[in-house]
C-alpha positions as CSV (number, residue, x, y, z in Angstrom):
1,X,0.0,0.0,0.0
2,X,1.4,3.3,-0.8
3,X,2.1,5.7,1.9
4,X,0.1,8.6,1.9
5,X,2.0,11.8,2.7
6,X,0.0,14.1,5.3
7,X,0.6,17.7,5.7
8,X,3.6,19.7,6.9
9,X,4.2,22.7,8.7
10,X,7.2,24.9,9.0
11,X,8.6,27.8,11.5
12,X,6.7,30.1,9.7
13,X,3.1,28.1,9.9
14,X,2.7,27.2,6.4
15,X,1.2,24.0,5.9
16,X,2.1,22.0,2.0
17,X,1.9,18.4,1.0
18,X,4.7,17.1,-0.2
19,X,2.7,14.9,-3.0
20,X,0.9,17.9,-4.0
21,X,2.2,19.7,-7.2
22,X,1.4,23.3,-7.0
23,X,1.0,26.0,-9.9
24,X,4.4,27.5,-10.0
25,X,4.7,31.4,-10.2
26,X,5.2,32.9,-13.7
27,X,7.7,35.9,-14.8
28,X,5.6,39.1,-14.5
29,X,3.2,37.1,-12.8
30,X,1.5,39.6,-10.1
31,X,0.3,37.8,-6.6
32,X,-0.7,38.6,-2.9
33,X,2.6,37.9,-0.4
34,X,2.9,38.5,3.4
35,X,6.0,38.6,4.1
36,X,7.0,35.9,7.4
37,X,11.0,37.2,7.7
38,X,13.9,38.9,6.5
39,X,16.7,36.9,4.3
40,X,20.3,36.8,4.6
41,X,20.8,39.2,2.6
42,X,18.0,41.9,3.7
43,X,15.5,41.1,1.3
44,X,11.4,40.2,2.4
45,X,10.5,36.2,2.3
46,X,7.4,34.7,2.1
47,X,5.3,31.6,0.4
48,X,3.3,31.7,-2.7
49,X,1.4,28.5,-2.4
50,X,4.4,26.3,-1.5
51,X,7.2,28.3,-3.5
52,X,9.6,30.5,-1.5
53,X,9.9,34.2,-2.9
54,X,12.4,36.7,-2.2
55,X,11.5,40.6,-1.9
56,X,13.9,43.2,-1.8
57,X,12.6,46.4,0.0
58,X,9.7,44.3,1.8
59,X,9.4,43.9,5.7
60,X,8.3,40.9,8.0
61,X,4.8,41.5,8.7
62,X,3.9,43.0,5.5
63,X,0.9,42.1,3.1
64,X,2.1,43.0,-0.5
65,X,1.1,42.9,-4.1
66,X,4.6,41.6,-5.7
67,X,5.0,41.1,-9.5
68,X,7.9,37.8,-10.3
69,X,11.0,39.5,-11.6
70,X,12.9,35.8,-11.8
71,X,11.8,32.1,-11.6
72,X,14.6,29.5,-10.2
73,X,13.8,25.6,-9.6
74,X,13.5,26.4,-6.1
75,X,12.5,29.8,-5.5
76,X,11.5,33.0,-6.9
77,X,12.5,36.7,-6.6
78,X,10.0,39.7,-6.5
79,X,9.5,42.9,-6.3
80,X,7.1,45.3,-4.6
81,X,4.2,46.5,-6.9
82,X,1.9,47.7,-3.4
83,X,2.0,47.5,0.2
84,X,-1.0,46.3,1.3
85,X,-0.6,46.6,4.8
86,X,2.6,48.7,5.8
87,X,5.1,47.6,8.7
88,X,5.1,49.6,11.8
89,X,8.5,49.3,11.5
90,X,9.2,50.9,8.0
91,X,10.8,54.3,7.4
92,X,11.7,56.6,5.1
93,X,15.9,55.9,3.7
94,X,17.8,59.1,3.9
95,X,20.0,57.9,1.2
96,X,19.2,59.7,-2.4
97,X,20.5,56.2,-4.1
98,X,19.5,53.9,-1.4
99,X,17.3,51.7,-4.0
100,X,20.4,52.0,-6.8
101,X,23.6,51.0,-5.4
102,X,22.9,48.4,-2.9
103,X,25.6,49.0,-0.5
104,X,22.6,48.8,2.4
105,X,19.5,47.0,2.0
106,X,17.8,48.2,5.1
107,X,17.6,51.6,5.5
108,X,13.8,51.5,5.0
109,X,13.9,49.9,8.3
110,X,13.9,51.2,11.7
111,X,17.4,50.7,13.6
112,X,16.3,48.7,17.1
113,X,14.6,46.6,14.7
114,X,17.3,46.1,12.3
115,X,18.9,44.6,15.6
116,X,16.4,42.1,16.2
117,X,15.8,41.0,12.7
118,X,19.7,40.7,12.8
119,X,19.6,38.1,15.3
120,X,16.9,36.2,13.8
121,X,18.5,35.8,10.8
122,X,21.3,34.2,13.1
123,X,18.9,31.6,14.1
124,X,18.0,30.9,10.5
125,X,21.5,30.0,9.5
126,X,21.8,27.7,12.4
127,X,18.4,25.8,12.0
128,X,19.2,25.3,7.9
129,X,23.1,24.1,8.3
130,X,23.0,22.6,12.0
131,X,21.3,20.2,13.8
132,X,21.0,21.9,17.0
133,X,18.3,23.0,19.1
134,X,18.2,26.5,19.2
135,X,16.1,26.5,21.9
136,X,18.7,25.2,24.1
137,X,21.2,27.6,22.6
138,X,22.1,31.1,24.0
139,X,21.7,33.7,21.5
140,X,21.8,37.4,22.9
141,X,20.2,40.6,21.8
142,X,22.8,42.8,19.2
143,X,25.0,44.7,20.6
144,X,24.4,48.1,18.5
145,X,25.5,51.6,17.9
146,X,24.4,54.7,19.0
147,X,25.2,56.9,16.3
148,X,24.6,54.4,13.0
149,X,25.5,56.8,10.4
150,X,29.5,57.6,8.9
151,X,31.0,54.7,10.7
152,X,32.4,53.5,7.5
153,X,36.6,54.4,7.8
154,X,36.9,53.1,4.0
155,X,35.5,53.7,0.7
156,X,36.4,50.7,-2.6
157,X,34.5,53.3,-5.7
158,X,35.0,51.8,-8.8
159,X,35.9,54.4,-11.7
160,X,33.7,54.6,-14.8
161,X,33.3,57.5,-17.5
162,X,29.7,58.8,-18.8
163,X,29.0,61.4,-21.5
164,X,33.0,62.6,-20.8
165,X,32.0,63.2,-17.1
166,X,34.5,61.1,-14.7
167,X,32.3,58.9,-12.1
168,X,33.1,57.1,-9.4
169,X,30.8,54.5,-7.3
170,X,29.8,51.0,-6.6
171,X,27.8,48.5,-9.2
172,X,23.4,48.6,-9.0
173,X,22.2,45.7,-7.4
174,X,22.9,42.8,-9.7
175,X,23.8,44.4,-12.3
176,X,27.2,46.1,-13.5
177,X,25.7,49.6,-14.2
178,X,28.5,52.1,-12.0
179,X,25.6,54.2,-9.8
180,X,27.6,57.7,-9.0
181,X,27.4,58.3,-5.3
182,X,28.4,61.7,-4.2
183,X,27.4,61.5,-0.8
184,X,27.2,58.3,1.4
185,X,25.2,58.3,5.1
186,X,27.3,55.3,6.2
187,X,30.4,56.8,4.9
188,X,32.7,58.7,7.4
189,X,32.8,62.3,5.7
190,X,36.2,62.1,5.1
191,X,36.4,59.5,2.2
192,X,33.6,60.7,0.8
193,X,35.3,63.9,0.5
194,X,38.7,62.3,-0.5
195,X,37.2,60.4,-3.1
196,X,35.3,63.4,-4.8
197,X,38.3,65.4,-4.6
198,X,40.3,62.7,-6.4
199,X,37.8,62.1,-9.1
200,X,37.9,65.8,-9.9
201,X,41.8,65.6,-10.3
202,X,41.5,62.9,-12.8
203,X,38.6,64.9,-15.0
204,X,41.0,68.1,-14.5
205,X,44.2,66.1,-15.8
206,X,41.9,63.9,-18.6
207,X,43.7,61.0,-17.0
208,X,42.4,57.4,-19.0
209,X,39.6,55.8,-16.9
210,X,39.2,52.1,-17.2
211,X,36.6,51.0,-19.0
212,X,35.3,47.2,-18.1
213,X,33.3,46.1,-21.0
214,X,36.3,47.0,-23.2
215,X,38.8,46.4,-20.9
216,X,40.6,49.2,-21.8
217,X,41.9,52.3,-20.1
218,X,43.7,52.8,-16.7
219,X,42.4,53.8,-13.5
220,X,39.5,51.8,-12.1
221,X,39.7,52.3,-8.9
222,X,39.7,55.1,-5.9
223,X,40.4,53.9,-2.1
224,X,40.4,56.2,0.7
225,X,40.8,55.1,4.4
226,X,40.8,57.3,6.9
227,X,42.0,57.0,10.5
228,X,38.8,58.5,12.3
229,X,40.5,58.7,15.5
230,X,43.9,59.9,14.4
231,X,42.4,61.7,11.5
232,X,45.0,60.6,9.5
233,X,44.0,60.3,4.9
234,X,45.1,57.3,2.4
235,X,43.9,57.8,-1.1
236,X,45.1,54.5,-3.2
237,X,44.7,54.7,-7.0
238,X,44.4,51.2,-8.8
239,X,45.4,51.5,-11.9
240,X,45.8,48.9,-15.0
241,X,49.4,49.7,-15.6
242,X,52.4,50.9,-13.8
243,X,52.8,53.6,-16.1
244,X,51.0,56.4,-15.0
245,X,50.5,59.5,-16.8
246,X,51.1,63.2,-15.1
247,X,52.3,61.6,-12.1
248,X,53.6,64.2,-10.3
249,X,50.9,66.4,-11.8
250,X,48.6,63.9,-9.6
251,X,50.3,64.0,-6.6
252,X,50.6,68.2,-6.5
253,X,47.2,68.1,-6.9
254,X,46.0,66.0,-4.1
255,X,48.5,67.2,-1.7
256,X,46.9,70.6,-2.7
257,X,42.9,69.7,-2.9
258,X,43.4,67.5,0.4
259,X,46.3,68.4,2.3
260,X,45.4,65.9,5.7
261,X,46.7,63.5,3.4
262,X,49.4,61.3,4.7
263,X,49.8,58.4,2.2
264,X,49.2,58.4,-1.9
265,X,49.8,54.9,-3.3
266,X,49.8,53.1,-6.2
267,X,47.9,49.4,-6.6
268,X,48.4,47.7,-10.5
269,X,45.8,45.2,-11.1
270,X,45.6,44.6,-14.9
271,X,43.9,41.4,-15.0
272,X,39.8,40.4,-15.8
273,X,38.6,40.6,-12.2
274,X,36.4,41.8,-10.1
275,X,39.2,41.5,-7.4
276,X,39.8,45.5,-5.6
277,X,43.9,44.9,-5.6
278,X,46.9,43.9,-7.0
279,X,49.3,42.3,-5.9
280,X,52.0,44.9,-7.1
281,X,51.8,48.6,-4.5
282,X,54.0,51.2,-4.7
283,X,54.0,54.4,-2.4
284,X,53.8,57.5,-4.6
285,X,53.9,60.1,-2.3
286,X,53.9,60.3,2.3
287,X,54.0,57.2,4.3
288,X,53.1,53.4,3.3
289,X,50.5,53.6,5.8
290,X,48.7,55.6,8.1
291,X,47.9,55.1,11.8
292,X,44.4,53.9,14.0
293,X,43.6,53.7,17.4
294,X,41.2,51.0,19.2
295,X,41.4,52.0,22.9
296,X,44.8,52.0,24.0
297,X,46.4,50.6,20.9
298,X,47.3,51.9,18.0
299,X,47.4,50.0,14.5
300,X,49.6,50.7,11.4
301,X,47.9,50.5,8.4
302,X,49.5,49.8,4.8
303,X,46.8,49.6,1.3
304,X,46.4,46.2,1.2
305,X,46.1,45.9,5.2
306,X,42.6,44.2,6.4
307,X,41.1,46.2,9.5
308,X,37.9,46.5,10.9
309,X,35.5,49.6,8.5
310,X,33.9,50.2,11.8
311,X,36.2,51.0,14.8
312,X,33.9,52.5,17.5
313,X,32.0,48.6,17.2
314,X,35.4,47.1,16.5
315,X,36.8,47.8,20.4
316,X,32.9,46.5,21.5
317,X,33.5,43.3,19.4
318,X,36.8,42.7,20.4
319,X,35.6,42.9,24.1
320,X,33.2,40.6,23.2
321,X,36.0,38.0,22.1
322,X,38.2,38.8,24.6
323,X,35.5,38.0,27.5
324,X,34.7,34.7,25.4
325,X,38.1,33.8,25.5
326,X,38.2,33.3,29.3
327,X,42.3,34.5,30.0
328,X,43.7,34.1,33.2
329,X,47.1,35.6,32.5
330,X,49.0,32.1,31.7
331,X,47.0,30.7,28.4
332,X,48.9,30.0,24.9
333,X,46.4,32.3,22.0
334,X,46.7,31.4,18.7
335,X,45.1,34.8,16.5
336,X,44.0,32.5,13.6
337,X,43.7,34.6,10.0
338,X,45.0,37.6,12.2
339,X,45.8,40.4,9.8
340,X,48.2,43.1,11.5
341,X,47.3,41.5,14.8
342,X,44.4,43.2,16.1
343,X,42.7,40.4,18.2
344,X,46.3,39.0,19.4
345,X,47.4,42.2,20.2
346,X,43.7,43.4,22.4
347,X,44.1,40.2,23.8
348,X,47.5,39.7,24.7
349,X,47.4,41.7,28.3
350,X,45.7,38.8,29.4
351,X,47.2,36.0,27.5
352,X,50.8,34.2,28.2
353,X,51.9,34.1,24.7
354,X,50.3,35.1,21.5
355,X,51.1,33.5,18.4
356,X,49.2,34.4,15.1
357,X,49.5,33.9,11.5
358,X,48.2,35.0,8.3
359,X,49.2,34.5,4.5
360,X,49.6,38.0,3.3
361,X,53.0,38.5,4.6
362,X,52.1,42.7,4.5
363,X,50.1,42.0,7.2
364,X,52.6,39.9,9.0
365,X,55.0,42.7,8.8
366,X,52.5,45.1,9.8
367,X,51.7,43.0,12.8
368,X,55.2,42.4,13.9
369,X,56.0,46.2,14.2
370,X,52.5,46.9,16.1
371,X,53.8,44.1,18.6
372,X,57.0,46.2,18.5
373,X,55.6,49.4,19.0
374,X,53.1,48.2,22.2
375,X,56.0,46.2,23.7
376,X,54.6,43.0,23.5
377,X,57.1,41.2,23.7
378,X,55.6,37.8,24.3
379,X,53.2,38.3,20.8
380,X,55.2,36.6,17.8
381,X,53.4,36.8,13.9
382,X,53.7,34.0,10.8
383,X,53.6,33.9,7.2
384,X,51.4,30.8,6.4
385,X,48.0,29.1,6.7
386,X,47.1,28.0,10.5
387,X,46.4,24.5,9.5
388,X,49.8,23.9,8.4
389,X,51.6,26.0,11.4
390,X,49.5,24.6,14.1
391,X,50.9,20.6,13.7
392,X,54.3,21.9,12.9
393,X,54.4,23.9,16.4
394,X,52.2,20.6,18.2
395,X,55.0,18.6,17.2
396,X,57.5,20.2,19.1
397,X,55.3,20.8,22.3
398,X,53.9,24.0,21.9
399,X,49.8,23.6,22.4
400,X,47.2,26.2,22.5
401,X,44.9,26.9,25.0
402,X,42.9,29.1,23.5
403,X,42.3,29.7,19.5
404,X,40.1,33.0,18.0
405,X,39.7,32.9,14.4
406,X,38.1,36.0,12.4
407,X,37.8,34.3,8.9
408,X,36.2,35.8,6.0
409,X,33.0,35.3,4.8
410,X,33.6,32.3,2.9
411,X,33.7,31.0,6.9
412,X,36.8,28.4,8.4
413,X,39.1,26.7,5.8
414,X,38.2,22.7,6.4
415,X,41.7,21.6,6.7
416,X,41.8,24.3,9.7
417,X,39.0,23.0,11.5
418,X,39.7,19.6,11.2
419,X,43.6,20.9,12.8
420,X,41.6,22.7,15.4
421,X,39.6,19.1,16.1
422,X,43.1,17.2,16.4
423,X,44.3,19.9,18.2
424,X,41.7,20.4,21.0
425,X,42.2,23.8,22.2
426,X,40.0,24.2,25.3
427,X,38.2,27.5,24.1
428,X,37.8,28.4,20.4
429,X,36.4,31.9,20.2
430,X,34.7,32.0,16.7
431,X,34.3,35.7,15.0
432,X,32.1,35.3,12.0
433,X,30.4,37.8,9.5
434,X,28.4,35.5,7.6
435,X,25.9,33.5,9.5
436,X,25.7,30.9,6.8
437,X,29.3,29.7,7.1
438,X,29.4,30.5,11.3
439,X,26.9,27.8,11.1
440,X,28.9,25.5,8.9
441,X,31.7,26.0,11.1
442,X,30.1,24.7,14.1
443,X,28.2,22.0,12.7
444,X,31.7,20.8,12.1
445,X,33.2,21.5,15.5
446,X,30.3,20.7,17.9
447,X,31.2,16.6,18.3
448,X,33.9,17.8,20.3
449,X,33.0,21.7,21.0
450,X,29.7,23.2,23.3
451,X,28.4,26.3,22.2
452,X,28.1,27.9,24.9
453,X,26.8,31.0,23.4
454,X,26.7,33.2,20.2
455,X,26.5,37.3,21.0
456,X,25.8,39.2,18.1
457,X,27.5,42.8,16.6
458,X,26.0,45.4,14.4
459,X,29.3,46.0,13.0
460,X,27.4,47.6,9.9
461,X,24.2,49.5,10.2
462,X,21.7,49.8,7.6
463,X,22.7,46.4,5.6
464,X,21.6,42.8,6.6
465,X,25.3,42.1,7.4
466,X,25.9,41.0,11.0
467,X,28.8,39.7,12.8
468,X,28.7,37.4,15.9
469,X,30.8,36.6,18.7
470,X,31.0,32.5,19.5
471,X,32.6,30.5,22.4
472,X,32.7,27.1,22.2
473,X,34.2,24.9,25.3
474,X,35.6,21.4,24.6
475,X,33.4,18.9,25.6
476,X,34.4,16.7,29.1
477,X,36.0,13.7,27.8
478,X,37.7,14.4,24.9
């Protein structure tokens, strides 16, 4: 007798047969939606029959008209044709090309809500990739800001040219179309400023702009970074080519237009990417680098250096890691993926040693002189990938206590968290700004690691990004 398939229900209350075939959704196909939760990536989601559908600009609690912009075997996307019924929750974006460039996705919502959806959307990554129960799990309210605007300390504008006018910007939302942003909310003023001032220079001087499609031209990029508590101004221009025309001409100018500038530098990346740098930098004009502070420390910072776009949150997440970490003054840290040593460094006051290691070896270098320059004597930096250091260093007797990786979104390479499982450190404090892959990670770790709680960090206001703050003990017995 064939088995007869009864009805389902999921966290959101929607009940579907499994045997049932439902009429899928066609393109331009216009349909009631309420929407049940935010994604991962700040767009609405809710269920059309038994189809999921994905609604950028929509908020949980929402009724909408939508009209389907893209059918997939799984899912659909949509956009908003009417709110029906508005959230309570939904403002008005300050941004003049919020629903262009896609830099944030939810200014339209309001910011102690943004905090809460933040966290759920924690808890969806860890019921899709784990089998845990998150109501046994401690997952705490978002830690946010108090001021959410200009916290950004740098600005990646790609270069374009339109109708002979010099732009500079990020790409529209799925799409390569360069939108020209002039002003940013979530920009500290300073870039913005920097970057305008630069893109002037290079209409002024008719310097070649890169052109993508054709892959022809020169410059097609502007950084600017800017210490915001030193006050200190790197402008980096990525060009195509080493050879760059009016030079000096270039330098003059910007040392005249924006004289708080302490570093000009040159990146080359000529190849068919959408990569920011290459791997060639020269200094043109000033220092390699400038100088940050996070509470009592103070961070040099060359072009290619990762560090934190946020620092007022930065010195609350690294708190955060620093309580998870549990130090007593005599543990071995290992600052996995550590760039120039932040996390070791805030740490290592309360640590015994401090060893981390990272594979760009500017960041080593940079690391090593910070340890220099705080005394720190007892914090040493490597060139190379943790999973290969970590056995090399076990074999002749050195052990960690404690390991706190900040990996990039693509989450924890495997090889390293299968190291980490051979390895056992007693505390691995996990930093993770994607909740996808933090979720991966600790499916992977938790036969031999407790979570004993996840604390979650607006490090980036205004976009569905959140980072999180993990400890996970060693279980008894292994």
């Amino acid at each position: 007798m064939k088995k007869v398939h009864g009805p389902s229900t999921n966290r959101n209350g929607q009940q579907w047969d499994k045997d049932k075939n439902e009429a899928k959704l066609q393109l331009k196909q216009t349909f009631p939606l309420t929407i049940k939760r935010l994604g991962i990536n700040g767009e609405g989601v809710g269920y059309f029959k038994r189809q999921v559908v994905f609604v950028p600009g929509a908020l949980p609690g929402e009724e909408i008209v939508a009209e389907a912009t893209k059918i997939h075997p799984k899912f659909a996307e949509a956009k908003i044709k009417k709110i029906r019924k508005r959230s309570e929750h939904r403002i008005q974006p300050i941004c003049p090309v919020y629903d262009q460039c896609g830099g944030c996705q939810l200014q339209h919502l309001r910011y102690d809500q943004q905090l809460k959806e933040k966290r759920d959307i924690i808890i969806q990554a860890l019921e899709r990739h784990t089998r845990l129960k998150i109501d046994d799990l401690d997952i705490r309210p978002t830690i946010g800001m108090e001021n959410p605007w200009g916290y950004r300390n740098k600005s990646q504008f790609q270069v374009g040219e339109k109708d002979g006018k010099v732009l500079a910007g990020l790409y529209g939302l799925n799409s390569h179309n360069l939108i020209n942003i002039e002003q940013c909310a979530v920009q500290h003023p300073a870039t913005i400023k920097a970057t305008e001032a630069v893109k002037e220079i290079l209409q002024d001087l008719k310097i070649p702009i890169y052109n993508e499609k054709k892959h022809k031209g020169l410059v097609r990029t502007i950084v600017a970074r800017t210490g915001i508590q030193t006050g200190e101004l790197q402008i980096v221009l990525i060009t195509t080519k080493k050879e760059l025309p009016k030079k000096e001409l270039i330098i003059t100018e910007i040392k005249k237009r924006l004289p708080e500038v302490n570093s000009i530098v040159q990146n080359i990346n000529g190849e068919k990417t959408a990569v920011i740098f290459g791997r060639e930098t020269a200094t043109l004009e000033g220092k390699d680098y400038i100088q940050e502070t996070l509470g009592d420390l103070q961070f040099e910072l060359s072009a290619r250096t990762f560090f934190q776009l946020n620092p007022e949150q930065t010195v609350k997440l690294y708190n955060e890691a620093k309580t998870a970490a549990r130090l007593t003054g005599r543990e071995k840290l290992v600052d996995a993926y550590c760039g120039v040593g932040t996390i070791g460094l805030w740490m290592a006051n309360q640590a015994g040693e401090v060893r981390g290691m990272d594979i760009i070896a500017e960041s080593i270098d940079d690391a090593r002189n910070n340890a220099k320059k705080h005394n720190v004597p007892h914090a040493s930096f490597y060139v190379g990938k943790a999973e290969e250091l970590l056995p090399k260093w076990l074999e002749e007797g050195w052990q960690p206590d404690v390991i706190v990786v900040d990996p990039p979104r693509t989450g924890c390479d495997e090889a390293f968290l299968k190291t980490v499982l051979k390895i056992k450190p007693k505390t691995f404090v996990h930093i993770s700004c994607n909740p996808s892959t933090l979720a991966k990670d600790i499916q992977t770790l938790e036969s031999k690691y407790k979570i004993e709680y996840i604390q979650p960090v607006d490090m980036f206001p205004h976009t569905s990004q959140v980072e999180c703050v993990s400890q996970l003990i060693l279980k008894e017995g292994n």
